[in-house]
C-alpha positions in Angstrom: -126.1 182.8 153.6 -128.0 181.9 150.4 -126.5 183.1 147.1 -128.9 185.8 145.1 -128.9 185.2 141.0 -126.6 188.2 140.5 -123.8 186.5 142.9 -124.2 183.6 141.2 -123.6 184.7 138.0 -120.6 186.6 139.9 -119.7 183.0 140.7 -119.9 181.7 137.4 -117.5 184.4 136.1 -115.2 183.6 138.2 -115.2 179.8 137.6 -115.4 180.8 133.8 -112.2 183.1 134.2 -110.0 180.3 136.2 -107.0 179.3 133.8 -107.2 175.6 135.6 -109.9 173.4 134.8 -113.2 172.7 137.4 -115.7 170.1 137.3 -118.3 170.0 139.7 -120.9 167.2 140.8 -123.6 167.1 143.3 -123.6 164.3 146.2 -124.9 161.9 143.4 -121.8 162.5 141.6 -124.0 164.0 138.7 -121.9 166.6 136.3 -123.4 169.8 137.4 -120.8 172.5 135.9 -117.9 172.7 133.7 -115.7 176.1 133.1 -113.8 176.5 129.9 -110.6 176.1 131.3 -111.6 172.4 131.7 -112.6 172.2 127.7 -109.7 173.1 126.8 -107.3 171.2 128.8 -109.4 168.0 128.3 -110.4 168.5 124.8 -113.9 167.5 125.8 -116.9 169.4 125.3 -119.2 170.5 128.5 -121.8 169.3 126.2 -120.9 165.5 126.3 -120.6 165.8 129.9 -123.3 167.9 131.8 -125.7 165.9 133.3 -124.1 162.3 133.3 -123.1 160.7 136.2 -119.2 159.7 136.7 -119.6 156.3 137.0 -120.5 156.8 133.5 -118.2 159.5 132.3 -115.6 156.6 133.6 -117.3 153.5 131.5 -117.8 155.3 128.2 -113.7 156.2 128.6 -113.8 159.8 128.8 -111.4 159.6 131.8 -109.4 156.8 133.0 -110.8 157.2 136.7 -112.7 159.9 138.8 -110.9 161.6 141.8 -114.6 162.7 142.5 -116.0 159.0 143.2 -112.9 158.6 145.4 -114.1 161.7 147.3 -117.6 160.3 147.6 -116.1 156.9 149.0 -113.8 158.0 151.6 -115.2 161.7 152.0 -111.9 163.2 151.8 -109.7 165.5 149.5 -108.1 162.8 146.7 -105.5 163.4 143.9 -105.5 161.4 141.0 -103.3 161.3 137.7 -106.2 161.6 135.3 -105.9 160.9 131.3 -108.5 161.8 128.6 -109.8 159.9 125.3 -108.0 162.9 123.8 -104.7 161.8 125.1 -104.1 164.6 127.5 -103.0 164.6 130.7 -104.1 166.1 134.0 -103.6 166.3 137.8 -106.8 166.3 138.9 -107.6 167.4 143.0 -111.4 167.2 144.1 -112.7 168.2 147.3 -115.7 167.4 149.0 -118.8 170.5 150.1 -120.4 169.4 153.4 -123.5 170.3 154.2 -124.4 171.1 158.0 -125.1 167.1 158.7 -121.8 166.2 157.4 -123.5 165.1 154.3 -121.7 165.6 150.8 -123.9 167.9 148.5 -121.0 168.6 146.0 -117.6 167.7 144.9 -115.4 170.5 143.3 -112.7 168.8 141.3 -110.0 171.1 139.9 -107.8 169.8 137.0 -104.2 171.0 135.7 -102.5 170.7 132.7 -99.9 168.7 133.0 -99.4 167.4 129.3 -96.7 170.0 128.7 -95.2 168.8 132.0 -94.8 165.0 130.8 -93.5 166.0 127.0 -90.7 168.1 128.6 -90.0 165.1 131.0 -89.8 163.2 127.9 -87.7 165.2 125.9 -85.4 166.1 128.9 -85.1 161.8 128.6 -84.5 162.0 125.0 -81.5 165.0 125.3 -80.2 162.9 128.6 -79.5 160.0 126.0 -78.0 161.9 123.3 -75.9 163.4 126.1 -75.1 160.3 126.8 -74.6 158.8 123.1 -72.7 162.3 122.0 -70.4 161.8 125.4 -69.7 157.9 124.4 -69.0 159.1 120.9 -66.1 162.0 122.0 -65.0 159.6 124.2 -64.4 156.9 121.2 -63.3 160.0 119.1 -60.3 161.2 121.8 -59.6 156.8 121.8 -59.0 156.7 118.4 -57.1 160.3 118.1 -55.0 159.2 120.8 -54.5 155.9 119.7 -50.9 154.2 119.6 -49.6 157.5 121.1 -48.2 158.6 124.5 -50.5 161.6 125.4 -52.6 162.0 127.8 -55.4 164.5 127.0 -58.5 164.9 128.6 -58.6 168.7 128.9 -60.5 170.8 125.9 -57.3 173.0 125.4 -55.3 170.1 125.0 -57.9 168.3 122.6 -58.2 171.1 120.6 -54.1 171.1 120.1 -54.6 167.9 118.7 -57.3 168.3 116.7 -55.4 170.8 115.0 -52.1 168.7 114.8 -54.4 165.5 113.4 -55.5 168.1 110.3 -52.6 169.3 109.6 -50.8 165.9 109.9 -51.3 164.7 106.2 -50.9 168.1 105.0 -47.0 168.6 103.7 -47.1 172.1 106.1 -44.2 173.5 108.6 -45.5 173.6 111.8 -44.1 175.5 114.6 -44.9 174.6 118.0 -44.8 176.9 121.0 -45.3 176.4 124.7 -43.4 176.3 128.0 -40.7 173.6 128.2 -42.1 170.4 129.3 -45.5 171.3 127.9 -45.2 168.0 125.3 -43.8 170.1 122.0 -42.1 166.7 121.4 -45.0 164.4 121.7 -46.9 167.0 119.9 -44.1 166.6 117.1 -44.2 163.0 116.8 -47.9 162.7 116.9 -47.9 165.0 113.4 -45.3 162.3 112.0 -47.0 159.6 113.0 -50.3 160.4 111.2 -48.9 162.0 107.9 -48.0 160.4 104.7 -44.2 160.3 105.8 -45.0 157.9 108.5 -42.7 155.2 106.7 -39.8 157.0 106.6 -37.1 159.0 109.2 -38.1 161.3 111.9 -34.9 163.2 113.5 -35.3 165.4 116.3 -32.3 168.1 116.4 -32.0 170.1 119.2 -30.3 172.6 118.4 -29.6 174.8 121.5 -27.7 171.6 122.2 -25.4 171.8 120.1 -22.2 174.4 119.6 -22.6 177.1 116.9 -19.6 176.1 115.4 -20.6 172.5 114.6 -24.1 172.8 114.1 -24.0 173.6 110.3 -21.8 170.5 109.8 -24.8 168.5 111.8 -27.5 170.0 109.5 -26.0 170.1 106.0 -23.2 168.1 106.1 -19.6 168.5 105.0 -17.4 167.3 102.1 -14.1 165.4 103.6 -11.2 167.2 104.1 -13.5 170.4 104.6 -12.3 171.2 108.4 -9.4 169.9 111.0 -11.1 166.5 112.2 -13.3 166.0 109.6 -14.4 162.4 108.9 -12.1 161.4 105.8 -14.6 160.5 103.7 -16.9 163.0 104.5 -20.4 163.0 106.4 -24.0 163.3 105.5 -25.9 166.0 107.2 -29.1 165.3 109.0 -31.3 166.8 106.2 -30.0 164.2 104.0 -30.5 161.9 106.0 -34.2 163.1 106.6 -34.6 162.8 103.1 -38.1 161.7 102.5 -39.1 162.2 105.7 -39.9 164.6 108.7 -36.9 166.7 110.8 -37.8 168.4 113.9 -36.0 171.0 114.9 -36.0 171.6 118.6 -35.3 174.7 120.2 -35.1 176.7 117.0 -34.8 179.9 118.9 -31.2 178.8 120.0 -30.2 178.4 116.5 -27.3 181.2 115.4 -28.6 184.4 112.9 -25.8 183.4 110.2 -27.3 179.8 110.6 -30.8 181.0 110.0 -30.0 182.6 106.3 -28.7 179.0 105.6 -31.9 177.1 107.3 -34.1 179.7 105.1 -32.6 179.1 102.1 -32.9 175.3 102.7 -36.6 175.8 103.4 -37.1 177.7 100.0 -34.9 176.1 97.9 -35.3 172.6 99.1 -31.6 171.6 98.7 -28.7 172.1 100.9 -24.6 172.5 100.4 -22.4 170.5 102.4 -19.6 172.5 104.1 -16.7 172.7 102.1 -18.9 171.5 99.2 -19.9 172.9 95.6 -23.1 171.4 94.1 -26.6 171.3 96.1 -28.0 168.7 96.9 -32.0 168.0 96.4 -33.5 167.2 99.6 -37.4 167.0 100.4 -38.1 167.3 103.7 -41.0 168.3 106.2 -40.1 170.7 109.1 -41.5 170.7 112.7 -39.8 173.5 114.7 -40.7 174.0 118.3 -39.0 176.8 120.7 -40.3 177.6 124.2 -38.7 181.3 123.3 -40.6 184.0 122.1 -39.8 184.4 118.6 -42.0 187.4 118.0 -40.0 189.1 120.4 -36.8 188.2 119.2 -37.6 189.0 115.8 -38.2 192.9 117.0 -34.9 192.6 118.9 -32.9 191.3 115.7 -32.3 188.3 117.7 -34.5 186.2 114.7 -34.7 186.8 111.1 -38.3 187.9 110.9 -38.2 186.1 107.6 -37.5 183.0 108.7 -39.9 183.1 111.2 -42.9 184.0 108.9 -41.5 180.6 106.9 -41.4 178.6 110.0 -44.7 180.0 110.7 -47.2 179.1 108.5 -49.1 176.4 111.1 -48.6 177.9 114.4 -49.8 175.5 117.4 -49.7 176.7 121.2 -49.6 174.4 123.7 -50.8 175.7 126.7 -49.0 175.1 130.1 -49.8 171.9 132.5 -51.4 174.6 135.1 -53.9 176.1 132.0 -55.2 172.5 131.5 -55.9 171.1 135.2 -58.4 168.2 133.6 -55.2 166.6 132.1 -53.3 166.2 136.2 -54.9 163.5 137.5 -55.2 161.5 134.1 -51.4 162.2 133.7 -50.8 161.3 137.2 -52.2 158.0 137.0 -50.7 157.3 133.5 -47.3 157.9 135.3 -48.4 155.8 138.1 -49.1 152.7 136.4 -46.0 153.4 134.0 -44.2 153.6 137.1 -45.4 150.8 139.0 -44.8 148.6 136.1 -41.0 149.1 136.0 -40.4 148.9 139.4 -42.5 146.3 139.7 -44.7 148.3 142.7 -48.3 148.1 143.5 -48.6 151.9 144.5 -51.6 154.5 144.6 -52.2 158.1 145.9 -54.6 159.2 148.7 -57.6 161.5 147.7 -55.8 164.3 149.8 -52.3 163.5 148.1 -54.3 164.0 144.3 -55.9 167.0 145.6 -52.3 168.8 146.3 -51.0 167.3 143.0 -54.2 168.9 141.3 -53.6 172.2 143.1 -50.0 172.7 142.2 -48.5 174.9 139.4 -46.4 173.1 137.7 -44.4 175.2 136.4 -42.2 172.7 135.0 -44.8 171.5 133.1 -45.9 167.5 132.5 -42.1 166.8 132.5 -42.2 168.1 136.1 -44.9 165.9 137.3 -43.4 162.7 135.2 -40.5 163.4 137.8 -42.3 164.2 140.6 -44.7 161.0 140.7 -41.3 158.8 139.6 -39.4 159.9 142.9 -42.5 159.5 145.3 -42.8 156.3 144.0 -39.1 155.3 144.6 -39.0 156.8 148.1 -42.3 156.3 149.9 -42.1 153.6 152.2 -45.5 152.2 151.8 -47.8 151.0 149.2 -50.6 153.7 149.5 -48.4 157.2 148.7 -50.1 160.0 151.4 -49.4 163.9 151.2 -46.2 163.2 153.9 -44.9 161.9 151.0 -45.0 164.5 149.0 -42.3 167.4 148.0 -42.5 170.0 150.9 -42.9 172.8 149.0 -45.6 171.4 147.0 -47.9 171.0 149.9 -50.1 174.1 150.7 -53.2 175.0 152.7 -56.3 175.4 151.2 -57.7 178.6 151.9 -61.0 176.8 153.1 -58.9 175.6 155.6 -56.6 178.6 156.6 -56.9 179.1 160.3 -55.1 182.5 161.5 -53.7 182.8 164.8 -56.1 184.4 166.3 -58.5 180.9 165.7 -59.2 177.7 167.3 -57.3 175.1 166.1 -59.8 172.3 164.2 -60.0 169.0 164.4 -57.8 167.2 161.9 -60.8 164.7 161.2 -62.5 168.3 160.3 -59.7 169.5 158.2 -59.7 166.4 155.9 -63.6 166.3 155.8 -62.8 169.8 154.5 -60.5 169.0 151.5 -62.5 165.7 150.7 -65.7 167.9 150.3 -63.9 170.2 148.4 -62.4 167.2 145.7 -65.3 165.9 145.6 -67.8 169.3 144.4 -64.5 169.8 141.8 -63.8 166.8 140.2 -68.2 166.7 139.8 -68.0 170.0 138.8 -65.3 169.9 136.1 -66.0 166.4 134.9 -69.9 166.6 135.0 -71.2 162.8 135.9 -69.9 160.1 139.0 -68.3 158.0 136.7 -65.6 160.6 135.2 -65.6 162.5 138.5 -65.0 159.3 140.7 -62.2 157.5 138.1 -60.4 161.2 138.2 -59.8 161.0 142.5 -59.5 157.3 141.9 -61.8 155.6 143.7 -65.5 153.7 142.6 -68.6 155.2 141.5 -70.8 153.8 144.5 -67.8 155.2 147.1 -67.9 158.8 145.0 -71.9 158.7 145.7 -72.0 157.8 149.1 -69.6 160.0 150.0 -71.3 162.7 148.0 -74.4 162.2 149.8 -72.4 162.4 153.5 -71.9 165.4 152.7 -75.1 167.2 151.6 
């Protein structure tokens, strides 16, 4: 059917209206048409190119090569990665118009914008390696926060504890710390000493739920001699004295008696203290840490704590949240304990996949002293080098619910089951920890082993 002028000019419109570029030669290869689309993807005017051949639109550099003489040559559909003298960037795809001898009378060649394409591969590149330089410089940041101490932090919550304990550390503040017991108020403590100005001096941990009611005022101030039955003769120093200077941590402050408490808080506003049995204060300058796994609010509101003692106590409140709150730190902690572990007893000993996955699933309610104790006796009483999930407490191993099978099921294959839980360790420790290298070191084994292993499974 031969084309009238008014469907051509249809024709034209809707080349004209096309939002990707066309370019269209005769059999020769001569330029015959050119939308807009093609202007201004290319930058180049129709006018520069109607009527010249390719061969030359390719020698004068207004391409870097013609999908359309490819056509021409092997008389089939070609795409070509095509750049301009204006620096953009196209896929190009041209296809060939037979005629009814099999002879090529046209080549339609239509051409997509793919500049945009390349600078967002580009700048995806560019953000992958500040990723990667912003990841190697919080990893040298938690190195040097953690340095010469015995945390183990890899868990945001956690970091952000101690980023808050590293700013107040040089500041001359009390601190209380809360948290479960076991959570690490004592490391937490000690870390604050370590980096503040009194870092020369004593550091005494008191804890005083350890210690009877009757005797603990004599621990903390002091008493002249002669001041009680048993009394040292010459009289004793009390351990805020002999924190003079330097930093006293008061453990389990919650346990500490209400008539002891209007004697701490006077302490804590008047900086001096008055032996038992004595007459004249004595100056003392001391920094408090207090710590309790109690809830002093609460106590407070049951006249259990003097509410204004707890406001003084209170001035830098730090939370430290349970073991079970802050799963990135398990592993981590488990294989600090490990090679602890295996260095005093002189063993050679590591944990199965399936063994870390129960260890990362657990609750821990008692917290990273629980797991400390936990990874010591599996490492006294497994028989063999490599510590499986037999070895483990039996109330700490539990099914995962991908792998719950009720009564009314088939029994699976125990080759299944294991594929199961390995699948499953493997999509969280890449999910939590984001690339192979982090997710691999937290189940233990080798980047190349997490990949391959990865890969058997999608």
């Amino acid at each position: 059917m031969k084309l009238n002028n008014s469907m051509l000019d249809k024709l034209g419109d809707i080349l004209e209206s096309s939002i990707d570029g066309i370019y269209i030669t005769d059999g020769q290869a001569n330029t015959l048409m050119i939308n807009k689309a093609y202007e201004r993807i290319t930058g180049i005017k129709r006018e520069e190119l109607i009527g010249k051949n390719m061969n030359d639109v390719v020698k004068l550099g207004y391409i870097s090569e013609s999908a359309t003489l490819l056509v021409l040559d092997n008389k089939e559909v070609n795409t070509i990665e095509q750049n301009f003298k204006t620096g953009k960037k196209a896929l190009v795809t041209a296809t060939p118009v037979f005629d009814d001898d099999g002879n090529i009378t046209m080549v339609v060649a239509n051409v997509r914008d793919i500049t945009e394409l390349y600078e967002l591969k580009e700048k995806l590149h560019e953000n992958e390696y500040l990723t990667r330089k912003y990841y190697r410089e919080l990893e040298q940041m938690k190195l040097q926060l953690l340095k010469n101490t015995n945390i183990v932090a890899r868990d945001k919550k956690m970091l952000d504890v101690i980023q808050i304990a590293k700013r107040i550390s040089s500041l001359d503040v009390t601190a209380l710390l809360t948290g479960e017991t076991g959570v690490g108020k004592d490391e937490i403590a000690k870390f604050i000493y370590r980096n503040s100005e009194r870092k020369n001096n004593q550091f005494i941990k008191i804890n005083c739920g350890a210690i009877p009611g009757t005797l603990i005022e004599a621990e903390l101030f002091g008493y002249e001699k002669g001041a009680f039955t048993g009394a040292n003769k010459d009289g004793k120093m009390g351990l805020f004295e002999v924190a003079d200077g330097g930093t006293l941590f008061l453990d389990e402050i919650g346990e500490i008696p209400l008539d002891m408490q209007v004697k701490l808080l006077r302490v804590l506003q008047d900086n001096e203290v008055k032996r038992v049995g004595g007459i004249k204060s004595v100056k003392v300058d001391v920094r408090i840490i207090a710590a309790t796994n109690r809830n002093l609010e609460e106590m407070v509101k049951e006249k259990l704590f003097r509410e204004d003692l707890y406001y003084r106590l209170n001035i830098v409140p730090i939370s430290i949240p349970p073991l079970r709150e802050r799963k990135d730190d398990i592993i981590p902690l488990v294989h600090y304990f490990l090679s602890k572990l295996n260095k005093k007893y002189n063993f050679n000993k590591s944990l199965t996949a399936e063994a870390l996955s129960y260890l990362y699933e657990y609750e821990w309610k008692g917290n990273v002293r629980e797991l400390k104790n936990i990874i010591e006796r599996i490492i006294i009483m497994s028989n063999d080098d490599v510590i499986t999930k037999e070895d483990l407490p039996k109330d700490m191993i539990h099914i995962d619910d991908a792998l719950k099978i009720s009564a009314a099921d088939e029994l699976i294959s125990l080759k299944t089951a294991l594929e199961k839980v390995e699948r499953h360790m493997l999509k969280i420790a890449f999910e939590r920890h984001g690339n192979v290298r982090a997710a691999a070191k937290a189940l233990a084994i080798d980047p190349a082993t997490f990949v391959r292993k990865r890969k058997k499974y999608r």
